[in-house]
Kinemage of the C-alpha trace (Angstrom):
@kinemage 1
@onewidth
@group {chain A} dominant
@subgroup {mainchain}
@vectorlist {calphas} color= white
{ca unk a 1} P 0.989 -28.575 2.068
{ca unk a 2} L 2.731 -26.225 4.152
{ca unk a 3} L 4.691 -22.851 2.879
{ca unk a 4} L 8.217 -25.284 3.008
{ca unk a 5} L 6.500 -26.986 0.628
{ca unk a 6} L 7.314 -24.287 -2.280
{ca unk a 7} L 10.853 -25.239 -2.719
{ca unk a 8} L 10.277 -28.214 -4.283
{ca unk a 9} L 7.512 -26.753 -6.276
{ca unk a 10} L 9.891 -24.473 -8.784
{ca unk a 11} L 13.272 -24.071 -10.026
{ca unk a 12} L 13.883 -20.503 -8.947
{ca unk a 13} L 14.777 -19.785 -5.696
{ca unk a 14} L 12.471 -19.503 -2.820
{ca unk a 15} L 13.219 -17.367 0.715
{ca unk a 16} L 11.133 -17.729 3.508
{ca unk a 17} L 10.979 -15.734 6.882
{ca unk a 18} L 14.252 -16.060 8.469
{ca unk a 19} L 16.210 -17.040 5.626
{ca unk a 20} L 19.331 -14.929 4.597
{ca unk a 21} L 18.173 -12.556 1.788
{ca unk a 22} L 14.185 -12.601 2.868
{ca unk a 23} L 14.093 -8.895 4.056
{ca unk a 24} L 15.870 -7.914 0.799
{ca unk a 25} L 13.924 -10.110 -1.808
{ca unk a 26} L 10.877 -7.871 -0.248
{ca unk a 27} L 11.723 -4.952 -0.599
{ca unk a 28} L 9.619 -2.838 -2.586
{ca unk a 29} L 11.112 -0.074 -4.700
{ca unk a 30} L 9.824 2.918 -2.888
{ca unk a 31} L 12.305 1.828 0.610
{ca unk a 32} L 8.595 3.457 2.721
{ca unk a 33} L 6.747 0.732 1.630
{ca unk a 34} L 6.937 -2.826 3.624
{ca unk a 35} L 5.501 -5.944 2.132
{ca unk a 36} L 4.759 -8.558 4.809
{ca unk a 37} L 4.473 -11.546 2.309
{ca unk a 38} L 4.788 -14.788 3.268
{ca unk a 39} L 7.461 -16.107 0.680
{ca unk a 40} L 9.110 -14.883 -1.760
{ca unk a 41} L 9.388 -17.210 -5.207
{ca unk a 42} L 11.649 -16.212 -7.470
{ca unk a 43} L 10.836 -17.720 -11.417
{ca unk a 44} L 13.892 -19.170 -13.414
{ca unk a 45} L 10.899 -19.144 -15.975
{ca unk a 46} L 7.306 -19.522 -17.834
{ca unk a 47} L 7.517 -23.171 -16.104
{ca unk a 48} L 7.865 -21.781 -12.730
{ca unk a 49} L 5.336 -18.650 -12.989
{ca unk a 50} L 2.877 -21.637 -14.019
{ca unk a 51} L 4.050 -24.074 -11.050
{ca unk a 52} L 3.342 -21.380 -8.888
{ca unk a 53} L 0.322 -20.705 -9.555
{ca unk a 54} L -1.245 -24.038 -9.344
{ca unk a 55} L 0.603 -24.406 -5.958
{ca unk a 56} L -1.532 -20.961 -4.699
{ca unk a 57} L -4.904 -22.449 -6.310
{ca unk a 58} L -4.394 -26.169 -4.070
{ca unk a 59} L -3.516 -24.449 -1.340
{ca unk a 60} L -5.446 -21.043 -1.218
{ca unk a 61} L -2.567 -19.266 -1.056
{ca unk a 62} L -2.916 -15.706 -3.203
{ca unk a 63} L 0.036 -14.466 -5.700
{ca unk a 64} L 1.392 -11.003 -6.274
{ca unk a 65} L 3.627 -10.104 -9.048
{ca unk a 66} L 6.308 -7.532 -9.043
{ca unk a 67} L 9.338 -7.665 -11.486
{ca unk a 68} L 10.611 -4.578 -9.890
{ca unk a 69} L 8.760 -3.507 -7.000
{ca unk a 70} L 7.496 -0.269 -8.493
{ca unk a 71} L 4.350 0.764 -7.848
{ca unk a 72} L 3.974 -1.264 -4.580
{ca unk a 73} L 1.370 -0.516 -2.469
{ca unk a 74} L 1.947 -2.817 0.710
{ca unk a 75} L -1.546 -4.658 0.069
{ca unk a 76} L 0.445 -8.253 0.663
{ca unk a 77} L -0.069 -9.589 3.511
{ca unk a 78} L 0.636 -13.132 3.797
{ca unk a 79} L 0.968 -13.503 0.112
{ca unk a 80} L 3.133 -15.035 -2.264
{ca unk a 81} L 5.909 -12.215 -3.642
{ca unk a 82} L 6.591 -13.538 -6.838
{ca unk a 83} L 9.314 -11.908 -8.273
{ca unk a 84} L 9.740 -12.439 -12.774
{ca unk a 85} L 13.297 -10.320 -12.841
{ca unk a 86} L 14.988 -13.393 -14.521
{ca unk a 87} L 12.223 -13.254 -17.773
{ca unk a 88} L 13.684 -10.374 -18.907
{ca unk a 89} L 13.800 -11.146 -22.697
{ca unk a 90} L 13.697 -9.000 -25.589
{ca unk a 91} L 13.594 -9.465 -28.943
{ca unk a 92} L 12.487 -6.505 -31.759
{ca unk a 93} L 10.885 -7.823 -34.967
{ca unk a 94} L 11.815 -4.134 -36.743
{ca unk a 95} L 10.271 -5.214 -40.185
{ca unk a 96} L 6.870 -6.027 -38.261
{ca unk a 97} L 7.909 -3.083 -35.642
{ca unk a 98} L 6.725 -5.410 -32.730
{ca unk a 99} L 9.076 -6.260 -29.394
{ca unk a 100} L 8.284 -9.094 -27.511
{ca unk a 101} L 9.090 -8.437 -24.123
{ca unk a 102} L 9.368 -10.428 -20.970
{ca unk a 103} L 7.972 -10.191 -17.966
{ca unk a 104} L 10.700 -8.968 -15.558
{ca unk a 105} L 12.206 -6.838 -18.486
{ca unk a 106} L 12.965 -2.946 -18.287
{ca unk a 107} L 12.329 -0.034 -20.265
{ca unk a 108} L 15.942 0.801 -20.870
{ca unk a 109} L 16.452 -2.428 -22.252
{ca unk a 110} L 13.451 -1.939 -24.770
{ca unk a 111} L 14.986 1.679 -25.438
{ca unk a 112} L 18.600 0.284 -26.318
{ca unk a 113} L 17.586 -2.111 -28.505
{ca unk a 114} L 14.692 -0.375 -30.335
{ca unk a 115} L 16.382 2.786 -30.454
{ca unk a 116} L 19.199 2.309 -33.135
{ca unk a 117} L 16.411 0.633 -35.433
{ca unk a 118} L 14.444 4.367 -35.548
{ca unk a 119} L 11.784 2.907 -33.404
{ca unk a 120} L 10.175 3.232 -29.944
{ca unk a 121} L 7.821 1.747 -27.570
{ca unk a 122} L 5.385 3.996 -24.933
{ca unk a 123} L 8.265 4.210 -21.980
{ca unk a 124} L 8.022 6.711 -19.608
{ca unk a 125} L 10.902 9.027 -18.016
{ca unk a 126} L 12.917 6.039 -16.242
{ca unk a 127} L 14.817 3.452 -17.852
{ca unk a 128} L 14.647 1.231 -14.760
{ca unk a 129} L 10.854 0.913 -14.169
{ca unk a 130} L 9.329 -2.493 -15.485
{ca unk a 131} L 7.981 -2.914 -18.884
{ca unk a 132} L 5.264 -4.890 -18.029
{ca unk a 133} L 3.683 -3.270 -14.650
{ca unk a 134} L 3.903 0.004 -16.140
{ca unk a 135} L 2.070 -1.392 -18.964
{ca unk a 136} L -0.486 -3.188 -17.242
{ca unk a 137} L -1.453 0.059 -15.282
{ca unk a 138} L -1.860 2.084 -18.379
{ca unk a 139} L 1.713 3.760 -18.515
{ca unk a 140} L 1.939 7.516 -19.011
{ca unk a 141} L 5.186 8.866 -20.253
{ca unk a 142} L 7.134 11.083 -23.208
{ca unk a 143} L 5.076 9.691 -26.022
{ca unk a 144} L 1.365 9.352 -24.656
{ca unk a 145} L 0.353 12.852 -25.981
{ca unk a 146} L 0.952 11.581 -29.698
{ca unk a 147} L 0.097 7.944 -29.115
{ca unk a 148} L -1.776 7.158 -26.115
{ca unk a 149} L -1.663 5.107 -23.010
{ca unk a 150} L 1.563 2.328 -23.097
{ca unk a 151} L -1.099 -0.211 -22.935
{ca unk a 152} L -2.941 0.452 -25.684
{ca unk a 153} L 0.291 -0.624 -27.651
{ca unk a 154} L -0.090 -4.020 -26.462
{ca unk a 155} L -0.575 -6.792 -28.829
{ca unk a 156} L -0.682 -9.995 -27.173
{ca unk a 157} L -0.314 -11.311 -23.890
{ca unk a 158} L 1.291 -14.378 -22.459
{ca unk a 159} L 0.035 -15.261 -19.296
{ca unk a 160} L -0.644 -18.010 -16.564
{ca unk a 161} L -4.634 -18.111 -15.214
{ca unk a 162} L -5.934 -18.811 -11.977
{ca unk a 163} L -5.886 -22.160 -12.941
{ca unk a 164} L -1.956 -22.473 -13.563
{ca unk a 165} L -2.563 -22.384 -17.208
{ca unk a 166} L -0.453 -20.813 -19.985
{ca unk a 167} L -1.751 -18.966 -22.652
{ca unk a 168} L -1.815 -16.428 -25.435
{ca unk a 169} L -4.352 -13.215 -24.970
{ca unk a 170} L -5.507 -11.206 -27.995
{ca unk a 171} L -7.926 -9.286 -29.020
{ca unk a 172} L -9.281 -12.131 -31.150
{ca unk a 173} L -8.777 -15.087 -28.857
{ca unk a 174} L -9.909 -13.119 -25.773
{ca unk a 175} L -11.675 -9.844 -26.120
{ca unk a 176} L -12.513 -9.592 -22.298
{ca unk a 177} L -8.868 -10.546 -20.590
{ca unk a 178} L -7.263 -8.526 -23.287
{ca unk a 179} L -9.188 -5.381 -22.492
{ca unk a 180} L -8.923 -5.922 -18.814
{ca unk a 181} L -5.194 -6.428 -18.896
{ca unk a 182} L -4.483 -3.306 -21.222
{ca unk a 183} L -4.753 -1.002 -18.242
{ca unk a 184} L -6.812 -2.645 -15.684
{ca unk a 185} L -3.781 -3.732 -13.818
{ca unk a 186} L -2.165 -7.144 -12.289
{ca unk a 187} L -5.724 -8.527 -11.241
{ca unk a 188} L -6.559 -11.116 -14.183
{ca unk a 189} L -3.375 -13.372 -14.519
{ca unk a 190} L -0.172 -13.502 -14.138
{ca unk a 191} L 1.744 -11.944 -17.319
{ca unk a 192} L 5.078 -13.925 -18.673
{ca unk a 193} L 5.724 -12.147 -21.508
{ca unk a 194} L 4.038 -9.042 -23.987
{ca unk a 195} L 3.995 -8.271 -27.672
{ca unk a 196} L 4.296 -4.339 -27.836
{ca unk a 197} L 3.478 -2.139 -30.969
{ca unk a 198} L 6.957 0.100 -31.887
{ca unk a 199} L 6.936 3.251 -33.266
{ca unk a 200} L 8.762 5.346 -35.397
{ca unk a 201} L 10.853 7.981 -33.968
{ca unk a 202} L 13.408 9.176 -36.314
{ca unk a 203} L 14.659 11.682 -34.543
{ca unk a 204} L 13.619 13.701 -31.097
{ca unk a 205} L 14.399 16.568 -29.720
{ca unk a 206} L 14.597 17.663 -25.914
{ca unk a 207} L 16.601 18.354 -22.599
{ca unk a 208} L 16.138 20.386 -19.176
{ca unk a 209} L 16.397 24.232 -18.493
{ca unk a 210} L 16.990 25.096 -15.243
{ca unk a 211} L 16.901 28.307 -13.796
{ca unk a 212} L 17.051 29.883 -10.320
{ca unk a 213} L 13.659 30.301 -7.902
{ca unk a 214} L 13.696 33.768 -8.734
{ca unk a 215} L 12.451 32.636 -12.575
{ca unk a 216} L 9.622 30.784 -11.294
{ca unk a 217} L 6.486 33.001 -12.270
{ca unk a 218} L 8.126 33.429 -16.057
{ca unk a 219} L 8.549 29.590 -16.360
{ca unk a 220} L 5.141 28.907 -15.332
{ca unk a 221} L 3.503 31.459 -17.588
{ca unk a 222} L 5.870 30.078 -20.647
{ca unk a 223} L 4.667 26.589 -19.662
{ca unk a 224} L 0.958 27.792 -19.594
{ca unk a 225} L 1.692 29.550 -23.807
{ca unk a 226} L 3.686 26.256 -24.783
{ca unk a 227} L 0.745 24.255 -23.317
{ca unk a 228} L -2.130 26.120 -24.741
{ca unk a 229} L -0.821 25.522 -28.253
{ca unk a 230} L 1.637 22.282 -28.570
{ca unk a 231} L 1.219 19.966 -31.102
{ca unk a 232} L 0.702 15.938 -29.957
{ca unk a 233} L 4.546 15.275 -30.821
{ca unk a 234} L 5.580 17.945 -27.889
{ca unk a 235} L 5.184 16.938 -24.030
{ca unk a 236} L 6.417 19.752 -21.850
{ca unk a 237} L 6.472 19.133 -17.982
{ca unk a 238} L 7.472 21.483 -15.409
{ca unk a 239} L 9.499 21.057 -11.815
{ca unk a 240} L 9.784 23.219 -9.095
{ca unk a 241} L 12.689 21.659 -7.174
{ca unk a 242} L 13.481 21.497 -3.511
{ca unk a 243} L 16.847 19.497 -3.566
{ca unk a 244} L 17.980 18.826 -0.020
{ca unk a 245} L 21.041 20.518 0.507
{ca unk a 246} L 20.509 23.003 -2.826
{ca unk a 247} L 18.697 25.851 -3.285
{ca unk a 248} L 15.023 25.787 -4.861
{ca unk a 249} L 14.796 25.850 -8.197
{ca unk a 250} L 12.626 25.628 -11.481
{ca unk a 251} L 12.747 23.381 -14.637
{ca unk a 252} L 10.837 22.217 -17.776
{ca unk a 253} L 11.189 19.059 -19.223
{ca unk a 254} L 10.990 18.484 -22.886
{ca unk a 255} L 10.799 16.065 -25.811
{ca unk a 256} L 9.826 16.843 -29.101
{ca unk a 257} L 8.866 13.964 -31.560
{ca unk a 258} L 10.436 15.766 -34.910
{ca unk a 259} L 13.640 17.449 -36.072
{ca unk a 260} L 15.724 19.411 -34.043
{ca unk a 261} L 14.934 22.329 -35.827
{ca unk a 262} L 11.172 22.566 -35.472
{ca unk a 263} L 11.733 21.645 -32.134
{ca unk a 264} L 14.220 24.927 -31.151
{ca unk a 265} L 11.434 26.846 -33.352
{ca unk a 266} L 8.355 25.423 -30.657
{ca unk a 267} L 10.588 25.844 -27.837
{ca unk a 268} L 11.816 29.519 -28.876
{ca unk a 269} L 10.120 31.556 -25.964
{ca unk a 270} L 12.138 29.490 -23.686
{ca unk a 271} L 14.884 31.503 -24.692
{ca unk a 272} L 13.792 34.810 -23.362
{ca unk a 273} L 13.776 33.708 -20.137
{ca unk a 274} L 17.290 34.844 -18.901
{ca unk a 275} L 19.697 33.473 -16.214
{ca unk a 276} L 19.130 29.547 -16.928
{ca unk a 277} L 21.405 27.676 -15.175
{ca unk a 278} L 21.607 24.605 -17.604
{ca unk a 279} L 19.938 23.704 -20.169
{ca unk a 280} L 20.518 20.388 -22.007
{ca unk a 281} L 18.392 20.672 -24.997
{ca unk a 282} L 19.500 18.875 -27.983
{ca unk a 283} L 19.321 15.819 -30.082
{ca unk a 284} L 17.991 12.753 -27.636
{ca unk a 285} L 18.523 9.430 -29.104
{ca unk a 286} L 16.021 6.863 -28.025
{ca unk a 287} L 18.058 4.638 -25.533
{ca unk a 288} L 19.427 8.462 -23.660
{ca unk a 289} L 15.196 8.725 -23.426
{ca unk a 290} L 15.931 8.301 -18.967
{ca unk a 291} L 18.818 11.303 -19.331
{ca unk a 292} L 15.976 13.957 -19.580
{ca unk a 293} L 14.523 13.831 -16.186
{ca unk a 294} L 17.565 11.933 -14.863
{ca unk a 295} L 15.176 10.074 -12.040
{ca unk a 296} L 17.301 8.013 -9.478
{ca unk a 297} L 18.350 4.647 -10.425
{ca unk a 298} L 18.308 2.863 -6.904
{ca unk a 299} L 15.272 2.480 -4.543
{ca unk a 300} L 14.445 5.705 -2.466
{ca unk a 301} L 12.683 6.017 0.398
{ca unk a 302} L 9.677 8.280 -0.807
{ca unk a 303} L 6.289 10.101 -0.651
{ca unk a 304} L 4.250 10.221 -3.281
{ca unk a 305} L 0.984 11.750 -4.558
{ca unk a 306} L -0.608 12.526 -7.708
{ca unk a 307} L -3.952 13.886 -9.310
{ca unk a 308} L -5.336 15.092 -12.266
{ca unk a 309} L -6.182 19.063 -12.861
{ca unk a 310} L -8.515 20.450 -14.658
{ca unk a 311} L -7.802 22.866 -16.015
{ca unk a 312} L -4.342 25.207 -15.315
{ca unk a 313} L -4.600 29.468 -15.413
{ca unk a 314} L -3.016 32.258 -13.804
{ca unk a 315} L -5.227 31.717 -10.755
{ca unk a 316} L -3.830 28.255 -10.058
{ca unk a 317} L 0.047 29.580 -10.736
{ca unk a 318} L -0.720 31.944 -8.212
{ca unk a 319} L -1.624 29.069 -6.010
{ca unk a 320} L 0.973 27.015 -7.057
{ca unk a 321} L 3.626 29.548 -6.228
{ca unk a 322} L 2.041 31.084 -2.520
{ca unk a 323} L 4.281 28.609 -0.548
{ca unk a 324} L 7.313 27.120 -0.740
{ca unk a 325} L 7.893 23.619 -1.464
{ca unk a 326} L 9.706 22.428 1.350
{ca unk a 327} L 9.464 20.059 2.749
{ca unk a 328} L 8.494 18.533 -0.515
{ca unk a 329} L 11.330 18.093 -2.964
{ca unk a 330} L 9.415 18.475 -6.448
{ca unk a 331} L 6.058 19.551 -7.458
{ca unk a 332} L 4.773 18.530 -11.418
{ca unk a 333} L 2.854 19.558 -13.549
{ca unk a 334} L 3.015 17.043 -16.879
{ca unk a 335} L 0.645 18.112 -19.510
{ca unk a 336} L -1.303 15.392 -21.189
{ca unk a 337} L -4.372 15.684 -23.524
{ca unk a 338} L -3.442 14.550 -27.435
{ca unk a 339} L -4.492 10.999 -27.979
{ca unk a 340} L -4.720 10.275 -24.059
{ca unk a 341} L -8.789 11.938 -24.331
{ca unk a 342} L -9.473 10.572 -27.405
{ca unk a 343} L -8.421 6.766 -27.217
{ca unk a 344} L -9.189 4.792 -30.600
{ca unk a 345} L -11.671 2.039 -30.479
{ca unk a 346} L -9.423 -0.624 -29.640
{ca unk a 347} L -8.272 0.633 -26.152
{ca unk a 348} L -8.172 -1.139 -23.170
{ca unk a 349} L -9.613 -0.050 -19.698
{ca unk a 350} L -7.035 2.825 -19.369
{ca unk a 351} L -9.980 4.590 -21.480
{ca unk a 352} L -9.444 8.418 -21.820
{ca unk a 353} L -7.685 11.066 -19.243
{ca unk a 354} L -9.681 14.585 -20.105
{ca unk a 355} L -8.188 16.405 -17.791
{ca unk a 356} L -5.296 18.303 -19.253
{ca unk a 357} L -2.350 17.947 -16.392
{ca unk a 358} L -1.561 15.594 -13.665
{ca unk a 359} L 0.116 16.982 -10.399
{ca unk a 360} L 2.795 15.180 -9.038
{ca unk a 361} L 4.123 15.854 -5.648
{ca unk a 362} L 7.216 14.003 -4.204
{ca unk a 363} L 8.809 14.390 -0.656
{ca unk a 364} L 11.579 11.865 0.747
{ca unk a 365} L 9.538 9.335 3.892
{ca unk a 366} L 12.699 9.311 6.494
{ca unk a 367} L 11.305 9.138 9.830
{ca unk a 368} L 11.693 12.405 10.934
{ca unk a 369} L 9.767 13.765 7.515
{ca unk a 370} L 7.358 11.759 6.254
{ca unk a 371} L 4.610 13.152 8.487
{ca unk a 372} L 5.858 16.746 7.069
{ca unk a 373} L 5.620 15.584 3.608
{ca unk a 374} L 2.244 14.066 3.735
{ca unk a 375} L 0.696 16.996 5.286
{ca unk a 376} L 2.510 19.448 2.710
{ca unk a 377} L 0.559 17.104 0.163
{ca unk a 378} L -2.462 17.188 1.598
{ca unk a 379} L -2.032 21.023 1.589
{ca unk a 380} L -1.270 21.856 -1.887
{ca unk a 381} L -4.028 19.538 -3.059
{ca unk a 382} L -6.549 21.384 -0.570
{ca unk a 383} L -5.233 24.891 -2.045
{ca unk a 384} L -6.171 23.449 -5.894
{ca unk a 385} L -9.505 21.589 -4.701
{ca unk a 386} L -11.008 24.056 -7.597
{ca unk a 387} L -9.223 22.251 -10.181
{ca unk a 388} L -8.320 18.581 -8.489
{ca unk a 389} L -10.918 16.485 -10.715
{ca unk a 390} L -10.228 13.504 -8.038
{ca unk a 391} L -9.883 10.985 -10.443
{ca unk a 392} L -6.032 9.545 -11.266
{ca unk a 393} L -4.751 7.875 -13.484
{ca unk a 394} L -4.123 3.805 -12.184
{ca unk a 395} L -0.454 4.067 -13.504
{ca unk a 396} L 0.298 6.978 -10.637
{ca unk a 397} L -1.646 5.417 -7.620
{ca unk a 398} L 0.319 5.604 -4.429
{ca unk a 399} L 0.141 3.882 -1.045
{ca unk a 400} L -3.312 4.180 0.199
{ca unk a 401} L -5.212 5.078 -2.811
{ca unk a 402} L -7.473 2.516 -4.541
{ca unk a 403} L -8.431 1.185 -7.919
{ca unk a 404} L -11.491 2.706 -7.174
{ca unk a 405} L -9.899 6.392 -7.944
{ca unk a 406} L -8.773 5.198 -11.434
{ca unk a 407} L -12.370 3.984 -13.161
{ca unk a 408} L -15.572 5.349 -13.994
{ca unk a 409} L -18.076 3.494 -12.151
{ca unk a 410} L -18.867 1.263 -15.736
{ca unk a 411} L -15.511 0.599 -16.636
{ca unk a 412} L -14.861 -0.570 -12.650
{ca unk a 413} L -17.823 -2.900 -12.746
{ca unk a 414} L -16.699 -4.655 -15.673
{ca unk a 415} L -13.009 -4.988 -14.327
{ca unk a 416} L -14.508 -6.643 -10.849
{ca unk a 417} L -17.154 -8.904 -13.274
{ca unk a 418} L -13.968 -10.040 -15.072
{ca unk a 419} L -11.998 -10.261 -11.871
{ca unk a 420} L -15.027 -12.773 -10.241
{ca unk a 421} L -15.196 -14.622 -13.841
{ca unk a 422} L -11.475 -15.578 -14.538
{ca unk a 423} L -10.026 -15.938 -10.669
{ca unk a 424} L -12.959 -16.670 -8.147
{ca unk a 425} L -10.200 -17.706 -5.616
{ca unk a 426} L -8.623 -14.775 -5.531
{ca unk a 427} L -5.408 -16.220 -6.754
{ca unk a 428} L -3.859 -13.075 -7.691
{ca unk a 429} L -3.551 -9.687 -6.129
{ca unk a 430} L -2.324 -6.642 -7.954
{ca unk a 431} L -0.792 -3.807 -6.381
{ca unk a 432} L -4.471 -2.501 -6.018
{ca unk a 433} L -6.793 -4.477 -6.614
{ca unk a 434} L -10.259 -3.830 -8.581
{ca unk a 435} L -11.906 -5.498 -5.354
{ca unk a 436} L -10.190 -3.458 -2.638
């Protein structure tokens, strides 16, 4: 069978090189990142994911999955693209507080509906990034400090095997695939739908202060005092902004799992830091969860790179702080800890994060600089080499990192035994792969 064979093989449409709409059914999320697949199948449904699949098996073709395109990493040459967009189900079972998500679903959709029922599931800052890669890679957003990785909230998988099979993963009917999937990324199967654990949030409490560059050694020592001391229901993050066109600038993130009150209370300090120039803390309902960080909503073309730090002091603020950050646009500091280093003994292969922060750095990749940007990265990460642990979480791996970078060397072997066990063809192909 030849590629031109996969139109008659499912539903859903199918573009192939020089068709109208193949350039733009590959593009990846992050505009820097090209995908040189050879077809891109796009499911109508379950049916198709699983028609698929036993097409790649006969033929020896390899699948990767994307709903979204976030978190591409180029690794697709010649593949299948197989795109799940139109599975985007959700349904909330409040009195059980369980959604059942599909595959190409989004985070703002599980916000909206959760949200007016006083519950929540492990999103992270933006509504638009897929429910189920984010979830697959471990996920690491507002709510992690109190209740872990986003994929330790999964309950049961749908999913098509290497074989073209459906079926149902759980921790009873598959102890193995259900660990591996729970943070071990897009490797194992292809994933159709997931069963998320919701959690109560009746109210929160958060918003952005921003204040001029001049207020950037004040914001960084608050941030080190709120850190030191914050309960599991507070995640704090701090920005130091670059906006092209705009001045530089500093901010702190917030949300606050709790009443508005003992929120201002934890948050107090922030207030003797004069000369903010907004500051948008308040009551957040749920489904306004993306409003904090206000992270674009349509592809960008972009740089990124993130690692884990040890430990933060006044020595690494004063490294932090030496140098502009142009050309970089943002550097980020989110502080983790809480129930991310002590994961319960149910978790998947996301495992524990002990370092305490993960560094973020984001620069734009047009042509004339992305070669700034990537040496600006490679900078700041040299100047912090005390405190850069070199581990990072899978959820955060960029173009050119590796799977490799995300596992202790135990937790790694077992992910690559699984791998060979349940798709010895190579059938699928995450983003990065537990082979690569």
């Amino acid at each position: 069978m030849t590629i031109n064979d996969l139109r008659g093989v499912i539903k859903g449409r199918v573009f192939l090189p020089g068709d109208d709409g193949f350039e733009q059914a590959t593009t990846a999320w992050n505009l820097t990142v090209r995908q040189p697949v050879t077809a891109v199948a796009e499911a109508a449904d379950a049916d198709d994911v699983a028609a698929l699949v036993r097409y790649a098996r006969r033929t020896g073709r390899t699948v990767a999955a994307q709903p979204t395109g976030h978190g591409a990493s180029g690794d697709v040459e010649g593949v299948i693209l197989l795109r799940t967009g139109l599975l985007n189900e959700v349904e909330v079972r409040a009195e059980e507080r369980i959604v059942r998500v599909g595959a190409g679903a989004k985070w703002g959709q599980v916000l909206a509906a959760a949200g007016p029922l006083g519950l929540t599931g492990l999103s992270g800052s933006a509504p638009g990034v897929g429910v189920t890669g984010y979830t697959l890679g471990g996920g690491v957003g507002w709510f992690s400090r109190k209740h872990g990785f986003a994929s330790d909230s999964v309950r049961a998988l749908d999913i098509v095997d290497a074989d073209g099979e459906p079926a149902r993963v759980t921790a009873e009917s598959d102890p193995e695939l259900f660990w591996a999937l729970r943070g071990g990324g897009g490797d194992f199967a292809v994933v159709t739908a997931l069963e998320l654990e919701l959690y109560p949030v009746p109210t929160m409490y958060g918003g952005r202060v921003v204040w001029p560059e001049h207020r950037t050694r004040e914001v960084y020592d608050t941030f080190l005092e709120l850190t030191a001391e914050a309960p599991r229901e507070l995640s704090v993050w701090i920005n130091r902004f670059q906006p092209p066109g705009a001045p530089p600038m500093v901010t702190l993130d917030l949300a606050y799992l709790g009443e508005a009150a003992q929120g201002a209370d934890l948050l107090a300090r922030i207030d003797k830091i004069e000369g903010a120039i907004s500051d948008s803390r308040g009551i957040v309902p749920v489904a306004d969860l993306g409003a904090i960080t206000a992270e674009p909503t349509d592809p960008v073309p972009s740089i990124t790179r993130a690692e884990l730090l040890t430990g933060l002091d006044a020595d690494a603020v004063d490294l932090l702080l030496a140098k502009p950050v142009a050309p970089l646009i943002n550097m980020q500091i989110r502080h983790l800890g809480g129930a991310l280093a002590e994961p319960g003994d149910g978790a998947g292969a996301s495992g524990a994060v002990t370092e305490p922060y993960l560094l973020g750095l984001l620069g734009l990749g047009l042509p004339h600089t992305a070669d700034a940007t990537r040496a600006k990265q490679d900078e700041v990460v040299a100047d912090l080499k005390a405190y850069v642990s070199g581990r990072k979480p899978y959820t955060v791996l960029s173009p050119g990192d590796t799977a490799s970078q995300s596992f202790s060397g135990g937790v790694l072997a077992r992910l690559r035994e699984i791998k060979r066990a349940r798709d010895p063809h190579n059938v699928f192909r995450a983003n990065y792969p537990v082979l690569g």
